[in-house]
C-alpha positions in Angstrom: -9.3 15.4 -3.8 -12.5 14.9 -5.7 -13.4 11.8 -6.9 -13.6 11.4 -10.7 -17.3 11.5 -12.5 -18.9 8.0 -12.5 -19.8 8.9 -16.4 -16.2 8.9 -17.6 -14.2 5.9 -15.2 -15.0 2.5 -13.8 -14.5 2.6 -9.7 -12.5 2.2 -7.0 -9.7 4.4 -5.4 -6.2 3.6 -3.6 -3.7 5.5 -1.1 -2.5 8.2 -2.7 -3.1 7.9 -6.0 -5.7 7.9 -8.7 -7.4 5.4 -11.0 -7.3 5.8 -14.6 -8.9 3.3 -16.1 -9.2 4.9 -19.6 -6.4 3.9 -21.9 -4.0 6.5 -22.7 -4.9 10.4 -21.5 -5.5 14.2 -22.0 -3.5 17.6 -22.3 0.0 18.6 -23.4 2.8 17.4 -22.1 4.7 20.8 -22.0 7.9 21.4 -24.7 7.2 21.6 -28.6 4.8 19.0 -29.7 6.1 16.6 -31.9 4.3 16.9 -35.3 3.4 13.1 -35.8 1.1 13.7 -39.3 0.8 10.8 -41.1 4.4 9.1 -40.5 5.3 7.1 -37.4 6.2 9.0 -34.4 10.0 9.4 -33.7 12.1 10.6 -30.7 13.4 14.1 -30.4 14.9 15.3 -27.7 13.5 17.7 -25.7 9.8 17.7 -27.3 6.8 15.8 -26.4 4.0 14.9 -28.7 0.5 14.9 -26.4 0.3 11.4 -24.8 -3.4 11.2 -26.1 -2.1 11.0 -29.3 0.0 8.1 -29.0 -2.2 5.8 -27.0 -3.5 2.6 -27.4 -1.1 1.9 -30.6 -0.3 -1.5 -29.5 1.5 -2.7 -32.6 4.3 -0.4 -32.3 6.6 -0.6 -29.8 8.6 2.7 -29.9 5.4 4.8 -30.0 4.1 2.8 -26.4 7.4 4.1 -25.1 7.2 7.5 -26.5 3.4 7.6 -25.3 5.3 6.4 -21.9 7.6 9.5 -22.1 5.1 12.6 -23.1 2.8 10.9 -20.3 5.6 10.9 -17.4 6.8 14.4 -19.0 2.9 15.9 -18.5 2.3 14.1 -15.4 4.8 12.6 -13.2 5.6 14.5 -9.5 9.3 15.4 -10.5 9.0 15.2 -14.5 11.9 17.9 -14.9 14.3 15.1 -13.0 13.5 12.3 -15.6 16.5 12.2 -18.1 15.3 12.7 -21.7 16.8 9.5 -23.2 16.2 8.0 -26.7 13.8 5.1 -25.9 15.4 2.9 -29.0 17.7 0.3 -27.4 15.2 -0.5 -24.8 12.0 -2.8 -24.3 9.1 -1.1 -23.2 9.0 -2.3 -19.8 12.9 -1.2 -19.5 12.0 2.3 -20.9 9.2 2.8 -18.4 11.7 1.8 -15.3 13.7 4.9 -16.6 11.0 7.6 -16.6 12.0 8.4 -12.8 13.6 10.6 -10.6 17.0 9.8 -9.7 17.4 12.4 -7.4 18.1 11.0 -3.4 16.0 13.4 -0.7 17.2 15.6 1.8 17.7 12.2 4.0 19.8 10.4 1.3 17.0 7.9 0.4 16.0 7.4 -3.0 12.5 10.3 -3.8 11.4 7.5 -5.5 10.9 4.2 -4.4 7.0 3.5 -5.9 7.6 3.0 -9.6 6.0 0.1 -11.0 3.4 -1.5 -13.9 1.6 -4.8 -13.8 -0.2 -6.1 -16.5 -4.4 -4.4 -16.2 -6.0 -8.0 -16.3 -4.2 -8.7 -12.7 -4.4 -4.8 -11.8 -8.4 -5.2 -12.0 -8.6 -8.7 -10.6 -6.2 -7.2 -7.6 -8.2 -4.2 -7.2 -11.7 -5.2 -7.5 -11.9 -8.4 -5.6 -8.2 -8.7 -3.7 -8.1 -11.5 -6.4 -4.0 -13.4 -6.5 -2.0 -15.8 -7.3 -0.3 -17.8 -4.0 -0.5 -19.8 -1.2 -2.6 -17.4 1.2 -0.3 -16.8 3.3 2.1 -12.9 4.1 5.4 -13.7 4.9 8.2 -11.8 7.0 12.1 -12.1 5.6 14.5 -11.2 7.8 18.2 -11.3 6.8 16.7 -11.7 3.0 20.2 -11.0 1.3 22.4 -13.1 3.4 23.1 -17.2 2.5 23.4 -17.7 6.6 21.4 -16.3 8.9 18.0 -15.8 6.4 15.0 -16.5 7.8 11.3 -16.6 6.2 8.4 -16.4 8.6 4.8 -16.6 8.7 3.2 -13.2 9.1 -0.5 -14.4 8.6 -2.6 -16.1 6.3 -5.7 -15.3 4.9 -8.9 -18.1 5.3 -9.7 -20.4 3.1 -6.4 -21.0 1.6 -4.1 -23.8 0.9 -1.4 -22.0 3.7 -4.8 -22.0 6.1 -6.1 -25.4 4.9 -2.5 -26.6 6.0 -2.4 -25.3 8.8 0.5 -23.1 7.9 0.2 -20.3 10.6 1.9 -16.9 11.5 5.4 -18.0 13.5 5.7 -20.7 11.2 9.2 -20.9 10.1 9.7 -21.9 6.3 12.8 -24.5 6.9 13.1 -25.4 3.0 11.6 -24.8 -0.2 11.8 -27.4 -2.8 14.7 -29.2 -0.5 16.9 -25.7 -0.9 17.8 -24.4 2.6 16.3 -21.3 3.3 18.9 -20.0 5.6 22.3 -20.9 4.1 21.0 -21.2 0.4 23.7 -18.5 -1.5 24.0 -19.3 -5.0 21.9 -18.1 -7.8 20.1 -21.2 -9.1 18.7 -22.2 -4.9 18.2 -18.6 -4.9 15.9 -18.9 -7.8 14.0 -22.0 -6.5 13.1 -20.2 -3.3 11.9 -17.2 -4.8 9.9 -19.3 -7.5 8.4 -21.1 -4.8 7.7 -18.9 -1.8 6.7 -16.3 -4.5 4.3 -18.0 -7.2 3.5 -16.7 -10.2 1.2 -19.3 -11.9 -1.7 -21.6 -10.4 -1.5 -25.0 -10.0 3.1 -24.5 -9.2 3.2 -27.5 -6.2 6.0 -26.8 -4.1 7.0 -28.9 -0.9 7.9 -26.9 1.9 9.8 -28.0 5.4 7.8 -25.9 8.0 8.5 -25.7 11.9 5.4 -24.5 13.3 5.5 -22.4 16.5 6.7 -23.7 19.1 6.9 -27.0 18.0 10.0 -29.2 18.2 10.1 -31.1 15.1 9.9 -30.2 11.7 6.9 -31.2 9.1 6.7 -31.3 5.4 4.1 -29.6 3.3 2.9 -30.1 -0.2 1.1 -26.1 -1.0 -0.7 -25.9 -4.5 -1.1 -21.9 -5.6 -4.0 -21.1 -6.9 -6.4 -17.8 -6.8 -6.8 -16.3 -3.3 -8.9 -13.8 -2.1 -8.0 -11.6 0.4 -9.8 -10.5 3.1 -8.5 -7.5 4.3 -10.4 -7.1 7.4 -10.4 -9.6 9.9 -10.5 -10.6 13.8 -12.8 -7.8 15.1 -13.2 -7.5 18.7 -13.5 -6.3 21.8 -11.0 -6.7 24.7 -12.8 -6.1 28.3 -10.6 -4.3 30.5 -10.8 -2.9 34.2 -11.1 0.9 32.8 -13.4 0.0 29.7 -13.8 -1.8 26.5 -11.2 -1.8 23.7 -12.6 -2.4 20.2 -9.3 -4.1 17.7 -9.6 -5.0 14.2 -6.6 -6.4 11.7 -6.7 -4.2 8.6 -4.6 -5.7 6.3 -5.2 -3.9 2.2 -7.1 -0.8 1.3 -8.7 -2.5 -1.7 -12.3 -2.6 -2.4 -13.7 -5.4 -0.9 -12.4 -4.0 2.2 -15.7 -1.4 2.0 -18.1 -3.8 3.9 -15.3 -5.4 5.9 -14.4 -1.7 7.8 -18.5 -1.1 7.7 -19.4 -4.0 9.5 -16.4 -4.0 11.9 -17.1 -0.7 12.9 -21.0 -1.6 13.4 -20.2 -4.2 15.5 -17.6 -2.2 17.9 -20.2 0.7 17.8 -23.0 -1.6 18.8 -20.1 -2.9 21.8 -19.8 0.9 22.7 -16.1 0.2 22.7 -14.2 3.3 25.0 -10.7 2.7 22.6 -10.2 1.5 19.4 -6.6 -0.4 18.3 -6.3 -0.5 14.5 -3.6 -3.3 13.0 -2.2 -1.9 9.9 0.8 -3.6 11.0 0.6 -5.1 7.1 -1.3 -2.3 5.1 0.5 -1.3 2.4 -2.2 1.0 1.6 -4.9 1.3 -1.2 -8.4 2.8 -2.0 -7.3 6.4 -0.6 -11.1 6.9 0.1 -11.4 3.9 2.0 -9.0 5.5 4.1 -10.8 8.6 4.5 -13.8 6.4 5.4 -12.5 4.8 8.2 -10.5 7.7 10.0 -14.6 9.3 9.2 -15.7 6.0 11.4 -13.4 6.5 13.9 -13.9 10.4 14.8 -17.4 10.7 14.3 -19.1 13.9 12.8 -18.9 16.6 14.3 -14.9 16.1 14.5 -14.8 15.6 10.8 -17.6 18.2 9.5 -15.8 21.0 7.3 -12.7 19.6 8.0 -10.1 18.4 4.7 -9.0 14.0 5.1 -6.3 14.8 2.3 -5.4 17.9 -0.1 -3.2 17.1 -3.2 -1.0 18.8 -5.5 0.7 18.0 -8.8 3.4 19.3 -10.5 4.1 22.7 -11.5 2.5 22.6 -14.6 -0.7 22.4 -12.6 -1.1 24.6 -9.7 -4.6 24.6 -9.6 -6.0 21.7 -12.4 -6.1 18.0 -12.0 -3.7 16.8 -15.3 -5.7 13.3 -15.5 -9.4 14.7 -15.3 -8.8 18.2 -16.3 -11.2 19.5 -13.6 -9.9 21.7 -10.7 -8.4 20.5 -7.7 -10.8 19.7 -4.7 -9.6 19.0 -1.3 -11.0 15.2 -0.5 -13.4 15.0 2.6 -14.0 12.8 4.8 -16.5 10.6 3.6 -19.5 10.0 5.7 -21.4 7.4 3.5 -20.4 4.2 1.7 -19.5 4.4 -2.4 -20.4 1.3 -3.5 -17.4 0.1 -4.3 -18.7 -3.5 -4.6 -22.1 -2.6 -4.7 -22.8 -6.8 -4.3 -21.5 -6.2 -0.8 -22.7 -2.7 0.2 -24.9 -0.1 -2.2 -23.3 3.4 -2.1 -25.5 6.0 0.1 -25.3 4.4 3.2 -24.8 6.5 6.0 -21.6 4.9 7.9 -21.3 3.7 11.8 -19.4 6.1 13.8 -17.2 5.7 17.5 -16.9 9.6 18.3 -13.3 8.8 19.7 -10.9 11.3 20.5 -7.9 9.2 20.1 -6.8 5.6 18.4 -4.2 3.0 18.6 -2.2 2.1 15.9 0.2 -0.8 15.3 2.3 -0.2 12.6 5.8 -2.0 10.8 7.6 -1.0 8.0 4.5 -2.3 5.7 2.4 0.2 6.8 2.3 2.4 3.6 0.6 5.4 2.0 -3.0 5.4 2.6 -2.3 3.7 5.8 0.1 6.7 7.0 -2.8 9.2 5.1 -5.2 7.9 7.5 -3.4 8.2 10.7 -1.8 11.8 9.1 -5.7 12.9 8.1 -6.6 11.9 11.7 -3.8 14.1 13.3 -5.1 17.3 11.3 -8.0 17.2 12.5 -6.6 16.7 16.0 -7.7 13.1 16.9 -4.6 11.4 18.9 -2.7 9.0 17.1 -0.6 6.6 19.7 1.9 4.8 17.6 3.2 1.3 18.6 5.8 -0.8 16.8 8.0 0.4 14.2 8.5 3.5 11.7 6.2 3.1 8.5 7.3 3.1 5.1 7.0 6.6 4.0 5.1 7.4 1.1 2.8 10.5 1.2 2.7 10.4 -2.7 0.3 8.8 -5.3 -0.7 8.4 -8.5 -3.9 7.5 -11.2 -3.2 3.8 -12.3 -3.1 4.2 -16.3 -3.6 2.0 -18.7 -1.9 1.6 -22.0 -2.0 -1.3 -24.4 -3.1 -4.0 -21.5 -0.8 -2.8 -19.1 -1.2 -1.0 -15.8 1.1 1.7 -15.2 1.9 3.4 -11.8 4.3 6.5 -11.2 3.8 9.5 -8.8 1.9 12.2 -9.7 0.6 14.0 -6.6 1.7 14.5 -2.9 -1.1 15.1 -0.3 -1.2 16.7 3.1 -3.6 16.9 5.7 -6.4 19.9 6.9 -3.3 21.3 8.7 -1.2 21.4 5.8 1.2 19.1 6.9 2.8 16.0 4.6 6.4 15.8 5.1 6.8 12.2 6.3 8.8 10.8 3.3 11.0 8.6 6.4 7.8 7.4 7.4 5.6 8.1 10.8 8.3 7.1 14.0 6.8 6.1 17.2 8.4 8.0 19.7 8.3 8.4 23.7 9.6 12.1 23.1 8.2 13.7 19.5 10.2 16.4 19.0 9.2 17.0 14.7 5.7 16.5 13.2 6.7 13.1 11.9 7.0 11.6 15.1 4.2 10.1 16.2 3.2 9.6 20.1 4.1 5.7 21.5 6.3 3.0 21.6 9.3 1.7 19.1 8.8 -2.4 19.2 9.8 -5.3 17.2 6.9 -7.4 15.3 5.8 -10.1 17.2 5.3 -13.1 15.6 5.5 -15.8 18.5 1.6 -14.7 18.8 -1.6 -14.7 17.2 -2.9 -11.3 16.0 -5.1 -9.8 18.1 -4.0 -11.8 21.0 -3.8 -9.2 23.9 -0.1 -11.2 25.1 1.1 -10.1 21.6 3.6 -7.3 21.8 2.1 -4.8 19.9 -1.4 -4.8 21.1 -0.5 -5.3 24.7 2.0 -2.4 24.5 -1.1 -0.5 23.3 -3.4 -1.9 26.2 -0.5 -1.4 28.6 0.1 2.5 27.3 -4.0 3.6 27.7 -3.8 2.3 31.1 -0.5 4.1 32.0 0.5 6.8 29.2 3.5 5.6 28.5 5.5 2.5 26.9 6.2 -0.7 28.7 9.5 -1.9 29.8 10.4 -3.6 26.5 9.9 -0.6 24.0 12.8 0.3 22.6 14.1 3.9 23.7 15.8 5.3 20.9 13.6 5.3 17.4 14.8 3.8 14.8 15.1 4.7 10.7 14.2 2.2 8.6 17.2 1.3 6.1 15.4 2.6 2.4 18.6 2.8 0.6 20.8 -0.7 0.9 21.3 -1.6 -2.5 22.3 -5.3 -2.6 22.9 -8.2 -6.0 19.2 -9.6 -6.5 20.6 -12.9 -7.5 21.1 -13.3 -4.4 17.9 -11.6 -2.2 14.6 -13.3 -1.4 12.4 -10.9 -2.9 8.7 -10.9 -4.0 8.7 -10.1 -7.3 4.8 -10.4 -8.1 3.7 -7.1 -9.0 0.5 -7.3 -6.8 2.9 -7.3 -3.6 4.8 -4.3 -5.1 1.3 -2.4 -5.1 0.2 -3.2 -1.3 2.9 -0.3 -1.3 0.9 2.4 -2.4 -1.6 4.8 -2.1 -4.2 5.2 -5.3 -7.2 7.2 -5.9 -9.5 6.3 -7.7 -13.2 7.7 -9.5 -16.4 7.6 -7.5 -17.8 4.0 -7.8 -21.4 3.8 -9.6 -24.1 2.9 -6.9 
């Protein structure tokens, strides 16, 4: 897709969506305008006034929900499926969590599972600087709805941090929050004090946590204060030597802006190393910066596998076949971007020509949080025939997107495109499945494995990256891949007053894919 003008929009880009960081919008929304003259704007079914009319008018709440509604009715992926309901007895922010789909897919999982808003002062800390509120560190839930068996866990944690300062590290199991038992708590209110504390929303929240670290015996206590962390999205480049070459392995954890010079001087490095392989971890990607994405897979093939060749095409709704709604200009397949875009142009100016490996195939290792412009880049890099070797477990599936918009100082995200590769292919709504036998174009060459977190990332004893070593020596999975794939359960419904769950809106956007305008150099 082509990137928006740098006159009109402020940068950045994520996964598959767009960045709009102008309040309100363009064109008609389709159905009889709704005449709104000099009165207040009212509901009527069935017609739309032009969501540019009705933006920005912050005092009213009914005409931020009807801007809501002509906006989704113009715009959204599947705007024929959102029932037409009068927006009165709601709040804005319940209105908004209406203007969906509720139509399953031909798999019985919800279409839509990527409908969300966040307020545009943490949107454009988030975006431009990987800027949040917490602890530092990603954590895995297992068993998240039950009160026996539940289990938090280390993923990682980023430097710098109070989790890192601690010495809270990935295997690290979180024993107690705030004295509530993490695996047996089952009533609302220790429900409530684990979420509130694994899950911060405010700096300076103290909480004291019981931590076993791996493979330790005993159990330690932890005072964590939240405050602002910064992620940095890619870390532990390096290269393994092996007997039949050198391996190049970086941990690429969020396709947000920052991550720009992170990819650009990771890949300088492993070109400098003339690595023979490459193994991306997007184990925890949930996606971003969709041209970030077309970046890398760029670094990885090289130019002359990339040169005329499409990283993504998109389409909108029907109501525009051939015109993006959002910028009104017509729609442009995106390339594959040979040159940095100054995304932070305090890191790295935009022009500069990017490193390349020239490899004919990569390693991925993927979970369940590998999302959108994660599952674009390894899709872009099939089209253009670059192997894709698959290990660990089926991704999220998301091969949708949207322009973030802004409306009266909140952020709102809803699907508004689906992409496919130069080979026209973008069907992967169950997410990319490693398989040992692909048999449909969403399986993906490799293994089917479990997450490892008994070991450091980017230690080569670490399932995932040694099932990847262990497959480029041998072509095929080692003993402990599992033989039959598995699909990852989208569409368990189950009482929140009683689940772990993140609700911070920046963890609900590492699930996405966004596009955004050219940055300025």
């Amino acid at each position: 897709m082509q990137l928006l003008s740098r006159s009109t929009f402020t940068p950045f880009m994520i996964g598959t969506s767009l960045l709009l960081a102008a309040c309100g919008g363009g064109g008609s929304s389709g159905g009889d305008d709704i005449d709104t003259g000099s009165t207040a704007p009212q509901w009527v079914e069935g017609q739309f006034a032009s969501y540019s009319s009705l933006a920005n008018q912050c005092t009213a709440s009914l005409t931020q929900k009807l801007w809501l509604r002509s906006w989704s009715n113009d715009t959204y992926l599947w705007y024929d499926e959102i029932i037409d309901r009068d927006p009165a007895p709601y709040s804005v922010a319940e209105y908004f969590d209406l203007l969906k789909t509720e139509e399953l897919s031909d798999t019985g999982n919800l279409k839509d599972n990527f409908h969300f808003s966040m307020s545009t002062e943490e949107w454009d800390l988030l975006n431009g600087s990987g800027a949040s509120v917490g602890y530092g560190m990603t954590l895995s839930l297992r068993q998240a709805s039950t009160g026996v068996s539940r289990q938090v866990t280390v993923a990682y944690n980023e430097p710098n941090t109070p989790a890192s300062d601690a010495d809270v590290s990935r295997g690290a199991i979180i024993v107690s929050v705030d004295g509530v038992d993490v695996a047996t708590a089952n009533d609302s209110d220790s429900i409530d004090t684990l979420n509130a504390g694994l899950f911060p929303s405010e700096s300076g929240k103290q909480t004291e946590f019981v931590v076993r670290d791996l493979n330790a015996q005993t159990d330690r206590s932890v005072t964590l204060t939240a405050g602002t962390v910064v992620s940095t999205p890619v870390q532990n480049t390096k290269t393994i030597t092996t007997d039949s070459g050198k391996v190049g392995y970086l941990l690429f954890n969020s396709h947000i802006a920052t991550a720009e010079k992170g990819l650009y001087d990771a890949m300088t490095t492993l070109s400098n190393a003339q690595v023979d392989d490459l193994v991306v971890d997007i184990r925890y990607n949930g996606g971003g910066l969709l041209a970030i994405a077309s970046q890398l897979a760029y670094m990885v093939a090289g130019d002359t596998a990339t040169n005329n060749r499409v990283f993504e095409r998109t389409s909108f709704n029907d109501k525009y076949p051939t015109i993006d709604p959002v910028t009104g200009q017509t729609l442009t397949p995106m390339p594959f971007y040979s040159e940095s875009l100054g995304f932070n142009t305090s890191l790295l100016r935009g022009g500069v020509s990017l490193p390349t490996l020239n490899l004919n195939r990569v390693f991925v290792l993927t979970t369940p949080d590998t999302c959108s412009a994660s599952e674009a880049l390894m899709n872009a890099l099939r089209g253009i025939d670059i192997e894709v070797i698959q290990l660990g477990d089926t991704t999220c599936g998301k091969p949708y997107g949207f322009y973030p918009t802004d409306n009266c100082d909140t952020t709102y995200f809803t699907i508004q495109f689906k992409g496919v590769n130069d080979k026209g292919f973008g069907e992967y709504s169950d997410g990319f499945v490693p398989s040992t036998n692909p048999t449909v174009d969403s399986e993906v060459p490799g293994c089917m494995l479990d997450d490892d977190l008994t070991h450091a990332l980017g230690d080569s004893d670490e399932t995932l990256l040694s099932a990847a070593l262990y497959y480029r020596d041998n072509n095929t999975c080692p003993a402990t891949a599992t033989a039959i794939a598995r699909a990852p359960a989208k569409n368990t419904f189950i009482d929140p007053g009683f689940m772990l769950q993140d609700t911070r809106n920046h963890n609900v956007l590492l699930n996405n894919r966004i596009l955004t305008p050219q940055a300025s150099e």
